[in-house]
C-alpha positions as a printed Julia matrix, in Angstrom:
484×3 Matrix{Float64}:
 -47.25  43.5   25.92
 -46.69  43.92  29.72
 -46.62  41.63  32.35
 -49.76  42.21  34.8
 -49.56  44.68  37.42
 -47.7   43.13  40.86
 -48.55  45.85  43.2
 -49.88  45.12  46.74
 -53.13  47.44  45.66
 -54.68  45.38  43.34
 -52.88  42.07  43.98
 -55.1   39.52  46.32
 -53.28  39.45  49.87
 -53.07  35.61  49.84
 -53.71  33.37  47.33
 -57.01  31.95  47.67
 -59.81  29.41  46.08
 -62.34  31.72  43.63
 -65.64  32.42  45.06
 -68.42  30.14  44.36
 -70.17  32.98  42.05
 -66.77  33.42  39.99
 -66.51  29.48  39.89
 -69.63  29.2   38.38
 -69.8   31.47  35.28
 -70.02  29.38  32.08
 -67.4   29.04  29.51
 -68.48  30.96  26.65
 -67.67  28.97  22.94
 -67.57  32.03  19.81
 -68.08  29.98  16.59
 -66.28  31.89  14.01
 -67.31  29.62  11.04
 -65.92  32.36   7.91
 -62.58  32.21   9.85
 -62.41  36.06   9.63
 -59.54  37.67  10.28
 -60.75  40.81  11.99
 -62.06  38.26  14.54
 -58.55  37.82  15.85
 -57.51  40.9   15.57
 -60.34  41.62  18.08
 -58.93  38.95  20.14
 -55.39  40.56  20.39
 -56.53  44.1   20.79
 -58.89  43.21  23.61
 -56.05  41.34  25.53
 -54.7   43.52  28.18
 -52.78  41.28  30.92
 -52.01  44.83  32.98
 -55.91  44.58  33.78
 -56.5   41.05  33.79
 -57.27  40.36  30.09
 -55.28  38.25  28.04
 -55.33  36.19  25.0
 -53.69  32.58  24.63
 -52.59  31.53  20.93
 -51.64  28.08  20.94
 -48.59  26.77  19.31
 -49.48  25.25  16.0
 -48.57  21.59  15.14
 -47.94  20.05  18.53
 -50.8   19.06  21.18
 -48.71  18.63  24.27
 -50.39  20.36  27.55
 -46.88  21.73  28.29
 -46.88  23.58  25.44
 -50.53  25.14  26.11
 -49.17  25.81  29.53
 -46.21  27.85  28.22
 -48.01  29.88  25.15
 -51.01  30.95  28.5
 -47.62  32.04  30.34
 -46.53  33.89  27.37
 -49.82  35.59  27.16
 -49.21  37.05  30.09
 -45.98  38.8   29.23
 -43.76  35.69  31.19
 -41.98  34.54  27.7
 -38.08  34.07  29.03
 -38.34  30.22  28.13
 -38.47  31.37  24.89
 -34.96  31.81  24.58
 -32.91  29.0   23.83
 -30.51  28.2   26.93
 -33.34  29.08  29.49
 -34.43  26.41  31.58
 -37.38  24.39  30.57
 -40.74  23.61  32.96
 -42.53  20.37  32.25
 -46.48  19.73  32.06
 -46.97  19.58  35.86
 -44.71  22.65  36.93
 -45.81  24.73  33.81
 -49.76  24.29  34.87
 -49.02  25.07  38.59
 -47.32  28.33  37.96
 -49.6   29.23  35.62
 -52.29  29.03  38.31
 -50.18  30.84  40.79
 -49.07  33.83  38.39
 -53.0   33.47  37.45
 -53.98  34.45  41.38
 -51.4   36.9   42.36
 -51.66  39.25  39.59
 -55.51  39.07  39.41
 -56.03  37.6   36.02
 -59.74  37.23  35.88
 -60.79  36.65  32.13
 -58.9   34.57  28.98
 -59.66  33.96  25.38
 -57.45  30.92  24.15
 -57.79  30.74  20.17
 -57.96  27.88  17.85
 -60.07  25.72  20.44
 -61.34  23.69  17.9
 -57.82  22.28  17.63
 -57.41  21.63  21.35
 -57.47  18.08  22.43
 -59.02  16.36  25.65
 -56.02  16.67  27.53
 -55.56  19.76  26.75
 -59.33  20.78  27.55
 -59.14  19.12  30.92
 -55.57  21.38  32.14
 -58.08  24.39  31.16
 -60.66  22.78  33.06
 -58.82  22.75  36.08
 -56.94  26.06  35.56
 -60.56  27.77  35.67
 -61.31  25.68  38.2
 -58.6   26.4   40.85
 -58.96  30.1   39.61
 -62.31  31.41  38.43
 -61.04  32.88  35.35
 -63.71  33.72  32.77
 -62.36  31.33  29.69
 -63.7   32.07  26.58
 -62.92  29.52  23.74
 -62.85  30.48  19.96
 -63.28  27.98  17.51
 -62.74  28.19  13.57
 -65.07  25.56  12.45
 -66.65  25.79   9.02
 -68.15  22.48   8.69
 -70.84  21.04  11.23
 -69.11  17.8   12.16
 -66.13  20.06  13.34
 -68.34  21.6   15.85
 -69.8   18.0   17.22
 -66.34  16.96  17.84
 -65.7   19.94  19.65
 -68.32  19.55  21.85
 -67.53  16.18  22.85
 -64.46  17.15  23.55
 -65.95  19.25  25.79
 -67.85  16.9   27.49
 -65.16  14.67  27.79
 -63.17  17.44  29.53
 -65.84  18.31  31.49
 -66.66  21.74  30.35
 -70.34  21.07  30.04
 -71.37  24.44  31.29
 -70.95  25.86  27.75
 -72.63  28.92  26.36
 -72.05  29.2   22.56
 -72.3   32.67  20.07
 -72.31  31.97  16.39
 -71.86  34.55  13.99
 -69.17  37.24  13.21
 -70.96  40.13  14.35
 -72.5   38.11  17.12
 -68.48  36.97  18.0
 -67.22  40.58  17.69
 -69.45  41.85  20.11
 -68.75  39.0   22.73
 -65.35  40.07  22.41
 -65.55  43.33  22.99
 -63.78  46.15  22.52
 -60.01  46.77  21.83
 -57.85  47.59  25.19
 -57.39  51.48  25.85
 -53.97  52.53  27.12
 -52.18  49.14  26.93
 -48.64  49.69  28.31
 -45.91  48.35  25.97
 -42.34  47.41  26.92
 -40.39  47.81  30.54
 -41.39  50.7   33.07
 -39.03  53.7   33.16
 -36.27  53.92  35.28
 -36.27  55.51  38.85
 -34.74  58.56  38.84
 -32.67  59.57  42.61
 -30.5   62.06  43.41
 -26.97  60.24  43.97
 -25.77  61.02  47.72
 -22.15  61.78  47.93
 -19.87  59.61  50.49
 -21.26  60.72  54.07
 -18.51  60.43  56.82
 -17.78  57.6   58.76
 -18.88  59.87  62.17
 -21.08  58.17  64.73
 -23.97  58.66  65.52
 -23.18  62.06  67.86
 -21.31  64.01  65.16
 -22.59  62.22  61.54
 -25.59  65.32  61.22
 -23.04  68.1   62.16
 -19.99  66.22  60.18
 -22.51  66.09  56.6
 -23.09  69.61  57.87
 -19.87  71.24  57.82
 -18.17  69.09  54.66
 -21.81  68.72  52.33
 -23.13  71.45  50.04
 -26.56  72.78  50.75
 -27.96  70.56  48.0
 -26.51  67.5   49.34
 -26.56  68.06  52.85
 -30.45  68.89  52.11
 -31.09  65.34  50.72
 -28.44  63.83  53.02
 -30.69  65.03  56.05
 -33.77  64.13  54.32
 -32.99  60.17  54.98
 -31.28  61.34  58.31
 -34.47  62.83  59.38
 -36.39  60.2   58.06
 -34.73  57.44  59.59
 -35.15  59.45  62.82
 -38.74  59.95  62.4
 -39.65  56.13  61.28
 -37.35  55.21  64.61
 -39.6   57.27  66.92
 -42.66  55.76  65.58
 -41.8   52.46  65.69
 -40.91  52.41  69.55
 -43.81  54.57  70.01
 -45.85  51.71  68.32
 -44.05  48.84  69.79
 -42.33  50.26  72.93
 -45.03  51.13  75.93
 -44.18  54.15  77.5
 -41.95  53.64  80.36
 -42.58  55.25  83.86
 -40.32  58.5   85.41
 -36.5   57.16  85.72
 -35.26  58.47  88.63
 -31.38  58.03  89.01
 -30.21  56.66  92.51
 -27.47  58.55  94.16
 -25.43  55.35  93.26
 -25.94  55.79  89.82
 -27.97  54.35  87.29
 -28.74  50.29  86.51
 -26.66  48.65  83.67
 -28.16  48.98  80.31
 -30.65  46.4   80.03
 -30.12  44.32  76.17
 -32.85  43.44  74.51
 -34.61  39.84  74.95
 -35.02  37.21  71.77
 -38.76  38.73  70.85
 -37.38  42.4   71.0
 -33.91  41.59  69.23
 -36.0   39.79  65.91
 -38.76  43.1   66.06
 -35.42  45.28  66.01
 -33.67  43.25  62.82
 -37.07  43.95  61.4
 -37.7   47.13  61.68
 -34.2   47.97  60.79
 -35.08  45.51  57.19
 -37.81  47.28  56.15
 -36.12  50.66  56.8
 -32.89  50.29  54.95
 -35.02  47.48  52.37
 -35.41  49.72  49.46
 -32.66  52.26  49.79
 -31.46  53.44  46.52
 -27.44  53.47  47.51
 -25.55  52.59  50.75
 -25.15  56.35  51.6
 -28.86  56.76  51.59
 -28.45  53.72  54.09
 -26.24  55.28  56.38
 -27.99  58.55  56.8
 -31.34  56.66  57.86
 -29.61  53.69  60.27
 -27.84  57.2   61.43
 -31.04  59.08  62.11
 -32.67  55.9   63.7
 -30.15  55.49  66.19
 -30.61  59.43  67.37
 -34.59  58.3   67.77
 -33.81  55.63  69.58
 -31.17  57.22  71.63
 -33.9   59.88  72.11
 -36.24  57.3   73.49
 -33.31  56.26  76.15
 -32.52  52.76  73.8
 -29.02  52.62  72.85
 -29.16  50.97  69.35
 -25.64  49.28  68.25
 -24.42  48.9   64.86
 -21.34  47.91  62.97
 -18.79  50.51  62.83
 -17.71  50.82  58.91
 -21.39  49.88  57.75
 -20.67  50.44  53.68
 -18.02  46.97  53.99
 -21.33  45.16  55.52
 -24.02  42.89  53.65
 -27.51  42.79  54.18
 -30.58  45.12  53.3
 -29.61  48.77  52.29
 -25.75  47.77  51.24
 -25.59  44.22  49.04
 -29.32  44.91  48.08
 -31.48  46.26  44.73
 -34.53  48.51  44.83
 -37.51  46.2   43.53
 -38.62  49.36  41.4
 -41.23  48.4   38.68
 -38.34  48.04  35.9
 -36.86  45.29  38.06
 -39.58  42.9   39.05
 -40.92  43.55  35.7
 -37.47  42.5   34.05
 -37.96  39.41  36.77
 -41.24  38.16  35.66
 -41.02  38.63  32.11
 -37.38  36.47  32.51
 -38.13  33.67  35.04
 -41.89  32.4   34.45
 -41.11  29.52  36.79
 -42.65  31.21  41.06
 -39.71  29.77  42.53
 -36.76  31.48  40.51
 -38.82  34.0   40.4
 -38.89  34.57  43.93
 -35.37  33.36  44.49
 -33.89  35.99  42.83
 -36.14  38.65  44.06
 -35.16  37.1   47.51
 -31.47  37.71  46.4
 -32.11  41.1   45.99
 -34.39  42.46  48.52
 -32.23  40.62  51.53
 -28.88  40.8   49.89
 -27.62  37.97  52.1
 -25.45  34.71  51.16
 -27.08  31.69  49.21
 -26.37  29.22  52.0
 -28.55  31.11  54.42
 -31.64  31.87  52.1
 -31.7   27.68  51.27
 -32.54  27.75  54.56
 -35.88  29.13  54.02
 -38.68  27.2   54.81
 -42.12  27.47  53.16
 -43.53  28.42  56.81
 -41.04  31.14  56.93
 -42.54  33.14  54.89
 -46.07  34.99  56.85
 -49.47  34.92  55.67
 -49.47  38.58  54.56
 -46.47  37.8   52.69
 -44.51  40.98  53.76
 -41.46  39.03  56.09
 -39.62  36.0   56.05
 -37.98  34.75  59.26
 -35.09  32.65  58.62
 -34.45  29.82  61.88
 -30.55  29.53  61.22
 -29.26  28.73  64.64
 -32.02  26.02  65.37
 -30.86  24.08  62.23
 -27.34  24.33  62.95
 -27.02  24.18  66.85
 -29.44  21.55  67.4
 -30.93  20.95  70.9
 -29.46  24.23  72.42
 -32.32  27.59  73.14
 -33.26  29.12  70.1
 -31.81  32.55  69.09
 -33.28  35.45  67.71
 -34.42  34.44  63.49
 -32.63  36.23  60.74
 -35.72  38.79  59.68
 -36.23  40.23  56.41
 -38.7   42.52  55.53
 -40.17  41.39  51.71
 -40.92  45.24  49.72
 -44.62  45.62  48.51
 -43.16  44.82  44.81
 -41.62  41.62  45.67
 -44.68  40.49  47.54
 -46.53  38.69  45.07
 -43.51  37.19  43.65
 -43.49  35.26  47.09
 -46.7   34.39  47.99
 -46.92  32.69  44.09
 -43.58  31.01  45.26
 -45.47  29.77  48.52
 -48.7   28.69  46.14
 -46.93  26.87  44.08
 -44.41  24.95  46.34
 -47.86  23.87  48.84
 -49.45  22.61  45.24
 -46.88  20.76  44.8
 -47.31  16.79  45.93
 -45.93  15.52  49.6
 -45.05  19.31  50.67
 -44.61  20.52  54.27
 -44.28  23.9   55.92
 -40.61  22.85  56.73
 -39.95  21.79  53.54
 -37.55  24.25  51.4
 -38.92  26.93  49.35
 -36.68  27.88  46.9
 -36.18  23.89  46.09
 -33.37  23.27  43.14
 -32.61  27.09  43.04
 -29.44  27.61  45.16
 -28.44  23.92  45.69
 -25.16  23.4   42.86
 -22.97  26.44  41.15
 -24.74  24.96  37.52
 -28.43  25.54  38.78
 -27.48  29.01  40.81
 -25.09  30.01  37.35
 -28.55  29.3   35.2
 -30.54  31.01  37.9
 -28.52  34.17  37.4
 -27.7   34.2   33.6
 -31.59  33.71  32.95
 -32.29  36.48  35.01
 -30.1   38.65  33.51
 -29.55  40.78  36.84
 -26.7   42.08  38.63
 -26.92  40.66  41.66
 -24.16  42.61  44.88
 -24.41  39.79  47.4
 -23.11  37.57  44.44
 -20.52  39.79  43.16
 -19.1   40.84  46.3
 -19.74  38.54  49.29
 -19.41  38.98  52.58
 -18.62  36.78  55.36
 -20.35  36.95  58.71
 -23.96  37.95  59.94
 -25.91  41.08  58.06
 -25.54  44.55  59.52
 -28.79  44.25  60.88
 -28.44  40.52  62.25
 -25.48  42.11  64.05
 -27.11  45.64  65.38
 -27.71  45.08  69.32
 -29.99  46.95  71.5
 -29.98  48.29  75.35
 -32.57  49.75  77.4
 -30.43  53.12  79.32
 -32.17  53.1   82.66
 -31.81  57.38  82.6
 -34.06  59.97  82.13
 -34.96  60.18  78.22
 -33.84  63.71  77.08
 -36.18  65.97  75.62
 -36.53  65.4   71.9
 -38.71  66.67  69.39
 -40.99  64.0   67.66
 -39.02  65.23  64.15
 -35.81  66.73  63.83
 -35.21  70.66  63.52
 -33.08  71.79  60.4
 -29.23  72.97  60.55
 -29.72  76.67  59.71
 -28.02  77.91  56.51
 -24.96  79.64  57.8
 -21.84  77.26  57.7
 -18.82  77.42  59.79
């Protein structure tokens, strides 16, 4: 069984409260009083957590609300506690991420088994889950005898489930059921598949296209200048998106102004934009050849963008980072039920930064669309003095719902703030980030090699050239075929 679908399509935008009309469905009771076996069966093939649908076996022989918690989170394909060194949620934390998984990945309808065996307590943390969500919960007793059934139903009463619509009968119980799942998805998604890039030289900007050129094959140089192109096209855009178009530079006998840098608002926009294009770059020569191209669309825009000189020994997005491809966010959530690791490590991966900066994160510094987090370093440490430009990271569509549940649950938790920490007790000793990693069971670059100093990107600079912009196509014209 797969974990459900986290892709920005289907997943909500932000987590909200259910709509009154979802809040208001009844819970339905199926009395299966012969205890028929094909009546689970049913259960388990209609389960389908992929689209929303899953099915919630209690542990036998205990009636602790943790426990419930843990076998809904199993259900939906998050069953890493399972193993025996992975860290442990108690009743609280294992009911608040199992509302936050249950609004980010859309699960809308549940069938929780052996409900004749639930207690009050127990009945009340589903109250409230269906509550807070809107879920469709569907309880399915085994109750032979009569005077099972009463005490069921004060149960519910006593748990406040009073909206209750009930279907006796094995046929009757099949049919509210429904019917099996079609195309369930079993195991991890496959691999990604990229062609590997071959080292690209260490040329500037003027001479990297014609360098990869002359020393590349025609099959690498083609998918070498694919991301070169690319990066030169998505540069072009984003100025023409962000940039106005500036008026006729005429140069004064004198000679042109200065460059011009960048102020604080244009230098975070720039870290930005340079995040989400290098974010989910498969190697750090596929970075290269786009931070490459974007510089020759900026410098084709008269902007003079600045980056380190020997990028590939540089941290940050595109170099010390991991593709979130389906395999690895699924490995993720199946691996780390808790929002917060989950999110931490994703965080790890997607920004590729140190530890000590990302426990700087703030809840607030993550947006409402959940697509960037903004990182106020230099306010924290260099109190009282102007702020600087943020750290900026742009979050991949995969990771996104990984970090608005993160957000959900840290503002359910009691006495939170927007300036309060969001990966709380994730980075804060070696023995919590050690069990952080070894439960994930990910490699993870900014861990294994570190880096001192500021990201590429934190360290890229910018300068307005006060001279005539040169004429430049809108995308870049291929190298022709014959070779020097």
């Amino acid at each position: 069984m797969t974990t459900p679908t986290l892709s920005p399509a289907t997943a909500p935008q932000a987590a909200a409260p259910p709509s009154a009309a979802a809040a208001a469905r009844p819970v339905r009771l199926l009395l299966d009083g012969d205890d028929d076996h094909a009546v689970h069966r049913a259960a388990y093939q209609w389960a389908d957590p992929a689209r929303g649908r899953i099915t919630v076996d209690p542990t036998p022989h205990t009636t602790s609300p943790a426990y419930l918690a843990l076998d809904v989170l199993r259900a939906m394909g998050r069953d890493g506690f399972s193993r025996p060194e992975a860290e442990r949620m108690s009743t609280d934390p294992a009911w608040r991420a199992v509302t936050c998984w249950t609004l980010v990945t859309d699960v809308h309808e549940a069938i929780v088994l052996r409900a004749h065996r639930l207690t009050v307590e127990r009945l009340r943390r589903l109250a409230a889950w269906r509550a807070d969500t809107g879920i469709r919960l569907t309880l399915l007793a085994h109750i032979p005898e009569p005077a099972d059934e009463q005490r069921l139903r004060e149960h519910l009463t006593a748990a406040g489930l009073v909206d209750v619509v009930t279907v006796g009968g094995t046929a009757a119980v099949l049919g509210a059921i429904g019917p099996a799942a079609v195309g369930r998805r079993t195991g991890p998604p496959p691999r990604d598949q990229v062609y590997p890039l071959p080292t690209v030289p260490r040329s500037g900007v003027a001479a990297f296209r014609a360098d990869c050129w002359r020393r590349q094959n025609a099959t690498d140089f083609a998918h070498t200048d694919g991301q070169y192109r690319a990066g030169y096209a998505a540069a072009r855009t984003w100025l023409a998106r962000t940039r106005p178009p500036r008026p006729e530079v005429t140069v004064p006998a004198e000679g042109p102004a200065a460059p011009t840098p960048w102020n604080l608002q244009e230098t975070e926009a720039l870290r930005l934009f340079l995040a989400r294009l290098t974010v989910s770059s498969p190697s750090p020569q596929h970075t290269v050849a786009r931070v490459r191209g974007a510089q020759a669309g900026f410098l084709a825009r008269s902007v003079l963008l600045n980056v380190p000189d020997d990028l590939t020994s540089c941290a940050g997005p595109g170099f010390t980072t991991v593709p979130l491809t389906a395999r690895v966010v699924h490995t993720i959530t199946v691996r780390l039920p808790n929002p917060l690791r989950a999110a931490a490590v994703a965080a790890l991966l997607f920004t590729g930064t140190a530890t000590s900066l990302l426990s700087m994160t703030q809840i607030g510094c993550v947006d409402e669309g959940g697509t960037t987090v903004a990182i106020d370093r230099d306010s924290r440490i260099h109190i009282g003095e102007p702020p600087g430009p943020r750290h900026m990271y742009a979050i991949p569509p995969r990771a996104r719902p990984l970090l608005r549940a993160a957000v959900e649950f840290r503002r359910r938790t009691p006495r939170t703030a927007n300036h309060h920490g969001l990966f709380a007790n994730c980075f804060g000793t070696t023995p919590r980030l050690d069990a952080l990693i070894a439960d994930a069971g990910l490699a993870i670059p900014a861990l294994a090699h570190p880096h001192v100093g500021d990201n590429w990107h934190t360290a890229a600079r910018c300068w307005h050239l006060h001279t005539p912009a040169p004429p430049a196509p809108d995308a870049m014209p291929r190298l022709g075929e014959l070779r020097p």
